[in-house]
C-alpha positions, 0 to 999 in steps of 0.5 A: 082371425080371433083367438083365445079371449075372444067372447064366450056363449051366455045363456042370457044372450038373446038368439035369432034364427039365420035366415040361410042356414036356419042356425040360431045363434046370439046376435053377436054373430048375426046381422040384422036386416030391415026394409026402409020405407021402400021396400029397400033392404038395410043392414042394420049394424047397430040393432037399431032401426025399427021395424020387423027384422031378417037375421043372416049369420055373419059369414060371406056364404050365408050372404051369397046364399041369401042373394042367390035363393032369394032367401030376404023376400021369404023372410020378409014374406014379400019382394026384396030387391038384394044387390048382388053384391050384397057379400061386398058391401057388407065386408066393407060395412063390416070392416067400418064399424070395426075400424071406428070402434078401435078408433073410439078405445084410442081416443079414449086413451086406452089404445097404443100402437107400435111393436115395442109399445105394445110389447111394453104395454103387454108386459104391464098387463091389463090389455083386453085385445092385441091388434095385428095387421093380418098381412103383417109378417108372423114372426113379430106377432109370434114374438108378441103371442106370448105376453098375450094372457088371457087378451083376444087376439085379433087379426081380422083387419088389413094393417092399411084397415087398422091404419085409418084406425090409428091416423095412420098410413099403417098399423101392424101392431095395436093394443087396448086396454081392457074396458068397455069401449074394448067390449064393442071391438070384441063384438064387431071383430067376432062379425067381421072375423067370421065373414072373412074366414068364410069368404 
């Protein structure tokens, strides 16, 4: 679940078509695909990989679609072997980046863990994006809510998820600084975010 601060459409975005549902949408909240040398279907998280490129929008439904009417050979105009659990693999490739992203902003020292410093944190302000662990009780995310301002709200991780991220066994409660490390969080948190809601 992301709320509030969560990124906003630009017209300088560059689009792409999803190969299930045929909605364009900026590459924010797709996943791109391409073939390895043999034949072989790779996501392509990072945007990177050379090559002709299949776009399928970032949800659980659209990637059970994909595998079940073969939408990846249409795309590709050839055969695609796709894993049937494909939706799976992508979830956890997808809780991956999301998890090493956080882990770079708290490197960097722009991240604090914990629910009083995050509470403090939130009251001097400047924080781009509350973390909470989306099995964590509502209670300490509601007392958290309102010190929020204009800070994303995410809460698309595990709070076991968002302990790898930290070090730790656990995380409930996280905060980043606003910056550009925080800017990937955001963009990773949007993918993963909208494949979980839909599964």
């Amino acid at each position: 679940m992301m709320t509030r601060g969560g990124q906003s459409k630009t017209r300088e975005a560059p689009e792409r078509r999803c190969i299930a549902t045929g909605v364009s949408d900026e590459t924010a909240g797709l996943i791109r695909f391409v073939l390895d040398p043999d034949g072989g279907l790779t996501p392509d998280l990072a945007e990177r990989l050379p090559g002709r490129g299949a776009w399928l929008s970032a949800t659980r439904d659209a990637a059970a679609l994909a595998v079940k009417k073969r939408l990846f050979s249409r795309g590709f105009k050839q055969p695609v072997e796709v894993s049937a659990d494909l939706p799976d693999q992508l979830d956890a490739l997808l809780a991956k980046r999301l998890i090493e992203a956080i882990s770079l902003t708290r490197k960097a020292g722009l991240a604090v863990n914990g629910f009083e410093k995050v509470k403090a944190r939130l009251k001097k302000g400047g924080v781009g994006v509350l973390l909470a662990g989306s099995d964590g009780a509502e209670d300490g995310r509601g007392k958290l809510a309102p010190l929020v301002g204009n800070a994303a709200i995410i809460a698309v991780l595990t709070s076991d998820e968002l302990g790898l991220a930290f070090g730790r066994d656990s995380v409930v409660h996280a905060a980043l600084d606003v910056g550009g490390a925080t800017e990937r969080v955001l963009r990773e948190a949007r993918r993963l975010d909208g494949f979980r809601q839909s599964g």
